[in-house]
N, C-alpha and C positions, 0 to 999 in steps of 0.2 A: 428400201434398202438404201440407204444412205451409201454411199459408198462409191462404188460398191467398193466401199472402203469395210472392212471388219477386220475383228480382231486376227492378228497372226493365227490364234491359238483355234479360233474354228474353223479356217481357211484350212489348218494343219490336219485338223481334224475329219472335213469333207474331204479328203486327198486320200486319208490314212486309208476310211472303209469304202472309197472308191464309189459316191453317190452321186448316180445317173439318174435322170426323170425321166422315164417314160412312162405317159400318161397319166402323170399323177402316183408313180409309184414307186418306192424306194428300190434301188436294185445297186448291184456290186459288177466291174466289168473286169474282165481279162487285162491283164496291162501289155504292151507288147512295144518295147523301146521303140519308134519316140512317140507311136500312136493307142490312143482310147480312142473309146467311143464316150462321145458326148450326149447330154441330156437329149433326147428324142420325144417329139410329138408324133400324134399316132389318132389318125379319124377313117372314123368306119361309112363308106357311101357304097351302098348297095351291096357286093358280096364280094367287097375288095374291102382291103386294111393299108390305109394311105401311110406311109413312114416318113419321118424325114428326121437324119439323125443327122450328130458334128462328128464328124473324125478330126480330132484335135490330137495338133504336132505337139504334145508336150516335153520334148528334147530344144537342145541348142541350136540344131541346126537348120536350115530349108530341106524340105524334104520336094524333090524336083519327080516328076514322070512319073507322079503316082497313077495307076490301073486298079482298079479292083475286080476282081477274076472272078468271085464266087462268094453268094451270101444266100444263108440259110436262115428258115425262122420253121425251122420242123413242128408241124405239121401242113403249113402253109407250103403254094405254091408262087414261087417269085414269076411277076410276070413283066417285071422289068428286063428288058434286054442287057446282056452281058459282053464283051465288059464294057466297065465306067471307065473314060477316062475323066480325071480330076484335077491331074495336071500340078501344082507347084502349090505346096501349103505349108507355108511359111511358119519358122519355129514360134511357138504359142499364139498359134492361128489355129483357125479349125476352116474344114469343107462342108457345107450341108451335102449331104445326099438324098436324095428323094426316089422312093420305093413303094411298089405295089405287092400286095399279095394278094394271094386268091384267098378269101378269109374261112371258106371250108374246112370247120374239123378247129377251128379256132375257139374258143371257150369265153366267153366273157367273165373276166375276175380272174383267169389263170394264168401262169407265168410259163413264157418261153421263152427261146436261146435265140438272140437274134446273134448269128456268126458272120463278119466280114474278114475277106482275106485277099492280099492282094501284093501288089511290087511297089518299089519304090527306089530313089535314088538318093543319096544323102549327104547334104554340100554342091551338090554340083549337076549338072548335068550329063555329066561325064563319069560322075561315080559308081560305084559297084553297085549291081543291081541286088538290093537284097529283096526277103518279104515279111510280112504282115500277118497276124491273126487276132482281132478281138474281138471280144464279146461284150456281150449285157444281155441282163433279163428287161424284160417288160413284162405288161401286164394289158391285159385287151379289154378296152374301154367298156366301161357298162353300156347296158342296151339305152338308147336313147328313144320315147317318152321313159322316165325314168322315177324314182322315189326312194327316200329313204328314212330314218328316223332320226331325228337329232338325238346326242348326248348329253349330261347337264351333270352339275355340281356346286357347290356352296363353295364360297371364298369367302377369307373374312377382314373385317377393316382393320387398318394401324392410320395413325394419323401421327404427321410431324408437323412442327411450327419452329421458326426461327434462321432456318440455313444456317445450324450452326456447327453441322459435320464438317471433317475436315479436307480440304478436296482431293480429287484422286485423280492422277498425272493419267489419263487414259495410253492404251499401249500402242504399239504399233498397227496400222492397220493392213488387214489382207483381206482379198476380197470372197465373198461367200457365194455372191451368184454371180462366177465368172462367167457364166453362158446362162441362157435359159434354150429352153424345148425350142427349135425352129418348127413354123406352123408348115405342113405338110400342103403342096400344092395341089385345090381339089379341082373337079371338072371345069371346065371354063363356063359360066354365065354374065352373057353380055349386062352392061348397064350402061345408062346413059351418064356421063361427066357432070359436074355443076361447070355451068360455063364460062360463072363466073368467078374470077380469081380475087382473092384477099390481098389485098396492099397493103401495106404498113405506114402508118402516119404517124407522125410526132403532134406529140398535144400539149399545149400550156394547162395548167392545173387551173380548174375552175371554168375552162373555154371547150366549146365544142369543137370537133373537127370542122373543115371547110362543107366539106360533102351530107358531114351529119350534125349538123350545129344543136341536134337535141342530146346530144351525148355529150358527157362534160365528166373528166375527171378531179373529181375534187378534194382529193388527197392522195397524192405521190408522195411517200414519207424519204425523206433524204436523207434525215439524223439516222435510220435505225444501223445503218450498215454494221451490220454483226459480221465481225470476221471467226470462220470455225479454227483458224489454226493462227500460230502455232499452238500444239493439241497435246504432245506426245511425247513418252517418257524420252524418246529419244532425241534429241538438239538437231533442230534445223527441222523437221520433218513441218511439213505445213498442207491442211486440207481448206482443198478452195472447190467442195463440196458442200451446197447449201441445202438444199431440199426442205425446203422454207414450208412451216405450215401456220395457220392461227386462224382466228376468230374471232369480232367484238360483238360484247351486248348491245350496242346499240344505243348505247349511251355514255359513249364516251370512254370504258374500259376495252381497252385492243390485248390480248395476251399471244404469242408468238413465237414460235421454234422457228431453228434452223442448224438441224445436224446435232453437234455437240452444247447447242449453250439456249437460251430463254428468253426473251424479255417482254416487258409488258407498260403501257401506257395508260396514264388516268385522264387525258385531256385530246383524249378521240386521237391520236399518231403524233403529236407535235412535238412529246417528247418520249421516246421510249428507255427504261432503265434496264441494263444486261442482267444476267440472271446466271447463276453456276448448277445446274441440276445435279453435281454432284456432292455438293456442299446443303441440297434443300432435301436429297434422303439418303438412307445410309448407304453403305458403298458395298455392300455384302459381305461383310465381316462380322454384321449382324442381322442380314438380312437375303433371304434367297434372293435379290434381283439387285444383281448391278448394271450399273448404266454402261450404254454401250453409243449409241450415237441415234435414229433413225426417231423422229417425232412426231404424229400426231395433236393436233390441237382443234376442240368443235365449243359450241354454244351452244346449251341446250336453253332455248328461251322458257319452254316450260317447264320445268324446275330450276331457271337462272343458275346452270353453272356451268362454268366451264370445265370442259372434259380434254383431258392431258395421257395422252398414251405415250408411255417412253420406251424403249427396246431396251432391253438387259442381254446381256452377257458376262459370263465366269471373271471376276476380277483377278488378273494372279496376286499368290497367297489368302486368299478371300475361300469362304466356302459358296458365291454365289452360283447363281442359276441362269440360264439363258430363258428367254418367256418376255412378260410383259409387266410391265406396273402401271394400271389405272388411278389419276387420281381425278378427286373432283375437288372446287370450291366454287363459294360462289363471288361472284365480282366484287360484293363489298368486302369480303375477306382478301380476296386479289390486292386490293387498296390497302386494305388496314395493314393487312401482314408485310407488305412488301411483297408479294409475290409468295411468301415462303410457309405458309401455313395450307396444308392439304390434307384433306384424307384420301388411304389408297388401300388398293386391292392387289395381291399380288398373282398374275397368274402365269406358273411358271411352267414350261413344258411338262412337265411331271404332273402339273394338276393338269394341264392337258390327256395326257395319258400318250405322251409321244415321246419317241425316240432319238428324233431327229433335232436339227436346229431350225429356228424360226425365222423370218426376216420379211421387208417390206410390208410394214402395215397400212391398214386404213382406217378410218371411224366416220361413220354417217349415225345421224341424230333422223328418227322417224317419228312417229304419230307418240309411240307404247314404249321403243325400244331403240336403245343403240347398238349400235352394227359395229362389229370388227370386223377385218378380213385381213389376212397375211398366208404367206407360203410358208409351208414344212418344206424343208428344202430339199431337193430331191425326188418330192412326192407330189402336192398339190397346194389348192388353196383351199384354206378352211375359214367360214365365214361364224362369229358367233353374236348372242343376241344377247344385252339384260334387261330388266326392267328399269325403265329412266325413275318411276318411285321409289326403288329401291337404291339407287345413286344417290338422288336426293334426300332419304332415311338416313343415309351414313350407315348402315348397319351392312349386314350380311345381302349379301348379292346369289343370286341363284344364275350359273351362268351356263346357257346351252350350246351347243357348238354341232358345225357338221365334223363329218366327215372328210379329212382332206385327200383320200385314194380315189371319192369322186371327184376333186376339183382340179383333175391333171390338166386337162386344156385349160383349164381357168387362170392357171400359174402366172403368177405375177401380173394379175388383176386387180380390179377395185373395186371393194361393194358401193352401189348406186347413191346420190344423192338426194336429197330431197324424195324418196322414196314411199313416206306417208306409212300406210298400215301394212307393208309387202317391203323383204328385202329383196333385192337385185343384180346379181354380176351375172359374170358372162365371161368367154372362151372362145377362143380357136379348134375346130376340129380342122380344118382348112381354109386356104385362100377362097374359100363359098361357099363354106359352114361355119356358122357362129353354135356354141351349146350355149344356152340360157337358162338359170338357176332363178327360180323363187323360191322364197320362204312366207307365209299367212301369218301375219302376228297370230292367227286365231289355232295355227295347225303349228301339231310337235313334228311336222314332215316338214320336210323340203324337195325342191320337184327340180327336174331338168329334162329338157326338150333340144332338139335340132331345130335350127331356122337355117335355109337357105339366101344367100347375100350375092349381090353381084361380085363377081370375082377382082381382085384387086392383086397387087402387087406385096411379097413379100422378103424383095430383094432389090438391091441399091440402094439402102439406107445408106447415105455418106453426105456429108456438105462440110465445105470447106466454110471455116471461118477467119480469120486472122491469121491463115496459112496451117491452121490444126481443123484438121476431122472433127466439128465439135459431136459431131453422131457415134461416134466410133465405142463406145459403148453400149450405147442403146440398140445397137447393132445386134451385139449379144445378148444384153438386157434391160429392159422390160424385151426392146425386142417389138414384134406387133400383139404384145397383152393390150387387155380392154380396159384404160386406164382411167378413161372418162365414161362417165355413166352420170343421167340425171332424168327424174322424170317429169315428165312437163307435158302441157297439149301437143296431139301430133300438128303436122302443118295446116297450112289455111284449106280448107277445104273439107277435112277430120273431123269427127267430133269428139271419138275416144283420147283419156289420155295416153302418151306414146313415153316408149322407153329408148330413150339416147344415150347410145354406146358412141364412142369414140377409141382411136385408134392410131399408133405412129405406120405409116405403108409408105413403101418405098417408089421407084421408078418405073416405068412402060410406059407405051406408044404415046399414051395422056396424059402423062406427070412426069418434065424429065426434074423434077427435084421432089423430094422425100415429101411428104404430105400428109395432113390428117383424115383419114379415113372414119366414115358417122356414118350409121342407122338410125332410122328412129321405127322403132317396132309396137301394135297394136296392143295396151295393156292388157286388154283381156284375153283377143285372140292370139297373139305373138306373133301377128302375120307382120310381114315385113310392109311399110307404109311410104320408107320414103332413103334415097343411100346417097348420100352427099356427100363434098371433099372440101376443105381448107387448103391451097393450094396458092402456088404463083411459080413459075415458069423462071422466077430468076433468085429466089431462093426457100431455104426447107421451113417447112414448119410440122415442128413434133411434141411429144409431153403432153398431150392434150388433156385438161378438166375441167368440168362440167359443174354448171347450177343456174337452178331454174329462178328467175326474179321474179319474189314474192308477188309486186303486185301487178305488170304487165304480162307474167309468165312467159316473159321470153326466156329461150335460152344462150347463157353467158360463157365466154371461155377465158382460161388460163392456160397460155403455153408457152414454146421458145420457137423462136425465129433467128434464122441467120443464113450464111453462105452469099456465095456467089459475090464476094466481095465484103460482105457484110459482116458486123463480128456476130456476137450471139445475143440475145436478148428476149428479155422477157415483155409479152404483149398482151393485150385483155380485146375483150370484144364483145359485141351478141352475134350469135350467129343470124344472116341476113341480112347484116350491113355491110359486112364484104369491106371491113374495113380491120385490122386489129392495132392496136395504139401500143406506141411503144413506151414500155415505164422505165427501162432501165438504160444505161450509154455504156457499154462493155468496148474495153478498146485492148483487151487482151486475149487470145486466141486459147482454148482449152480442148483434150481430146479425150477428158473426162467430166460432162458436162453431170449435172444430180440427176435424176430419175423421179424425182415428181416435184411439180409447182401445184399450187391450190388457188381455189374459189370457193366463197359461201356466199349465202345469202344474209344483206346484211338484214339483222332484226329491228331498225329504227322504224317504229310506227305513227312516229307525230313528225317531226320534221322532214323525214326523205319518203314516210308512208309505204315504206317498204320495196322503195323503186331501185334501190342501189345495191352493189355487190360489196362484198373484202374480195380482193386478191394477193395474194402474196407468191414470189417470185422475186429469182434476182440476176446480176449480172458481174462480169467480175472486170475490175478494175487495175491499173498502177497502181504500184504503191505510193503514197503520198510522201512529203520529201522528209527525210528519215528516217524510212521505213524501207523492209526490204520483202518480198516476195508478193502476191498479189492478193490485192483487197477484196474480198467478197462484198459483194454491195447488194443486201438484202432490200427490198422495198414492199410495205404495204402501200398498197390502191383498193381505194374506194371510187367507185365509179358506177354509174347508171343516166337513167333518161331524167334531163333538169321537169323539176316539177312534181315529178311521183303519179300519182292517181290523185292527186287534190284529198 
């Protein structure tokens, strides 16, 4: 979700019919001046139903001496003690609350009334005491071991060449997932800390660190600095919202988003040219998908091409569609065309068979199939598959998808990298249940299981950067979704391969700054193998993604660092050198930082032998003298162990 900037018009739209996420499932709440109920996660551990929703102040004012006196989920028994105090929830802030019930006579798949009702004071602490009553439906989590059957449909190609549409001023933006689901805190299981904390170190391009003189970054690209704004029909508005994604073959073509705009390089990053996606396909006045902001970008080396996921949404005056536009080419078209010659697929909610609005994509490249995954907003996440031959054909796509009612805890996740013949995400049922989803390239099913995790923190996401909260978002959302996912060998000792989730987790006893919380789980058995942090004691590190290098099969991260003095920035790493490298110099403080950075794996198999990563990530800067509001400074890095595998 880029953003979490979106357009006014679907902002308007989630507000109108009042969509609340519990557990992956659309619902409508009671409104009640200035309080909702907010998105709600929801994990079932033994014969209790764990809750934890937002009571969000949506009025003007601070709502002081809030109590909540009495909450119902009929048929359930609350076994939470009454009342809450809550205390002072600031206008368009929200409260988590966290609730048990006795899950007796609860139904799995059915929908019931969760009613809170309570006091409150408004303005003041001295003001008139009034009260409270709202509601929401949920819906009670399927049984976990679990299965179900994917759905599928044909979509069919259009291909454009040239960029010669005419561009389209995008609108104002509003945001779509102002909250997500808060993860419900489950039993307490001890685990041991990683002891050791991650430093940040600055590296010259081409030279190893002090401590790891085998690690050498040898492209920190400078030119590309892609600024996303000013964007918008409206004068002055400007998004210094990057959420930078891309990919190179490996020989020298780099192709690369970030938010609202494109570019691509023929001479491995050294120079990259800007790209207008809304001048390279139609704007929906002939076409159900118009561009909207939110990018995707992967290399599939076995079919050579690159794969381009764009977010649409309703252009006003426009007949388009909110959904997705896949397109593919292959690099030497990337070159010849300029960038502007693709074929694509359009698939738009409606060829989904959904209701709702779509947002926060992903795309991973497997053995057979590429992997989508995005949230129905409201509801969950739905992961879909196609045939990479069939990408490569240009022709008709046959494209399968789950279910998104099961992927409520999954919300605002990421399907796995480097994943091979099995796709992979994964979810919060609690702070010490993860749900884990596979799909078999060979099965029309998809499965999902409970794994128990050491208990962690999912509260005190905040760090101060440059005097702005640069967390203050991810607070809300992603939030602690499983954002980082790769599969690789478990650690030294293992012999199965392991599946690496990662995580943004917040403060306690053993982490007083925000951290990245990782499993690595047994591929075949799903047993839990090994639970480790990204961590430093004097400032946060969050965003965390994942990929496994080709030929030493370590695993590599992309994420942001900052606080505690520090501004924010973007940093790469492997995990186990307890080192992360900083690519970017941000010397401007933000309290709306993007919501995903990327890694791949890079595909050069003669000169780097498959030993180096892409990262892309950015940080935001002054304006330059001139110029007025703040620079995004997008950066690809290439980085890995000097040498390769010989």
């Amino acid at each position: 979700m880029p953003k979490r900037h979106r357009f006014s018009l679907r902002a308007l739209l989630i507000r109108a019919i009042g969509i609340l996420f519990l557990s992956g499932v659309l619902t409508s709440a009671a409104y009640s001046e200035p309080f909702s109920l907010g998105p709600t996660g929801l994990g079932a551990v033994g014969g209790n139903l764990l809750v934890a929703t937002r009571l969000v102040n949506e009025g003007t004012k601070n709502a002081f001496a809030v109590d909540i006196l009495s909450i119902t989920l009929t048929p359930a028994t609350l076994n939470t003690t009454l009342p809450i105090s809550v205390g002072t929830v600031d206008a368009n802030q929200n409260a988590v609350i966290q609730l048990s019930f006795g899950s007796a006579g609860l139904m799995p798949g059915e929908k019931y009334v969760l009613k809170v009702h309570g006091n409150y004071r408004l303005g003041s602490v001295r003001g008139a005491t009034s009260q409270f009553t709202v509601s929401t439906k949920i819906v009670v989590p399927p049984v976990a071991p679990g299965e179900a059957i994917r759905k599928m449909k044909t979509a069919h190609p259009n291909r454009v060449q040239g960029g010669k549409f005419p561009h389209i001023m995008l609108q104002n933006f509003g945001d779509a997932n102002e909250f997500g689901p808060p993860v419900p805190t489950g039993p307490f299981i001890p685990t041991t800390p990683t002891r050791t904390a991650t430093m940040q170190e600055s590296i010259k391009i081409g030279a190893g660190g002090a401590d790891h003189p085998g690690v050498a970054l040898i492209n920190v690209d400078d030119p590309l600095k892609l600024t996303t704004g000013p964007c918008c029909s409206t004068p002055g508005i400007v998004v210094t919202i990057a959420e930078p994604s891309g990919a190179s073959n490996g020989a020298g073509i780099i192709f690369s988003t970030a938010n609202l705009v494109a570019a691509y390089s023929i001479n491995g990053g050294g120079i990259f040219k800007s790209l207008d996606p809304t001048t390279i396909f139609p704007s929906g006045s002939t076409d159900p998908i118009g561009f909207c902001c939110d990018q995707i970008v992967q290399y599939a080396s076995g079919i050579d091409r690159f794969i381009w996921l764009l977010q649409g949404s309703v252009v006003a005056g426009t007949n388009g569609s909110t959904g997705y536009r896949l397109a593919a080419a292959s690099p030497a078209t990337v070159k010849s065309s300029g960038g502007t010659s693709w074929t694509y697929w359009n698939l738009t909610t409606g060829f989904f068979g959904l209701t709702g609005v779509v947002d926060y994509p992903d795309m991973s490249v497997g053995e057979n199939y590429l992997y989508l995954s995005f949230d129905e907003i409201g509801v969950g996440l739905m992961v879909a598959r196609i045939a990479l031959k069939e990408i490569a054909a240009g022709g008709n796509i046959t494209v399968e998808w789950t279910n998104p009612s099961n992927g409520g805890p999954a919300y605002g996740g990421h399907v796995m990298q480097n994943s091979g013949s099995s796709a992979f995400w994964a979810g919060q049922n609690t702070t010490s249940q993860m749900l884990i989803f596979n799909w078999p390239d060979s099965s029309t099913n998809y499965f999902w299981r409970n794994v128990n995790v050491g208990s962690w923190s999912n509260t005190g996401i905040s760090a101060t950067a440059g005097g702005q909260d640069f967390l203050s978002k991810l607070a809300g959302f992603p939030g602690s979704s499983v954002i980082g996912a790769t599969r690789a060998p478990g650690p030294p000792g293992t012999t199965a391969d392991g599946l690496w989730f990662a995580w943004s987790a917040g403060t306690n006893s053993n982490f007083s700054q925000p951290h990245v919380e990782m499993v690595t789980l047994d591929a075949s058995s799903f047993a839990l193998v090994q639970q480790v942090q990204i961590w430093n004691s004097s400032y946060a590190y969050a965003y965390p993604a994942l990929a496994t290098n080709a030929c030493t099969k370590e695993v590599g991260f992309s994420l942001e660092g900052g606080g505690g003095g520090n501004f924010e920035n973007h940093l790469v790493g492997f995990w186990g050198d307890y080192i992360a490298y900083i690519t970017t110099n941000s010397n401007v403080g933000t309290t709306r930082y993007g919501d995903y950075v990327t890694i791949r794996q890079d595909p050069n198999t003669h000169d780097l032998h498959g030993a180096f990563f892409d990262a892309f990530g950015y940080g935001l800067d002054k304006p330059s003298a001139g110029q007025s509001g703040t620079q995004v400074d997008v950066r690809y890095v290439q980085f890995g162990r000097k040498g390769g595998c010989g």
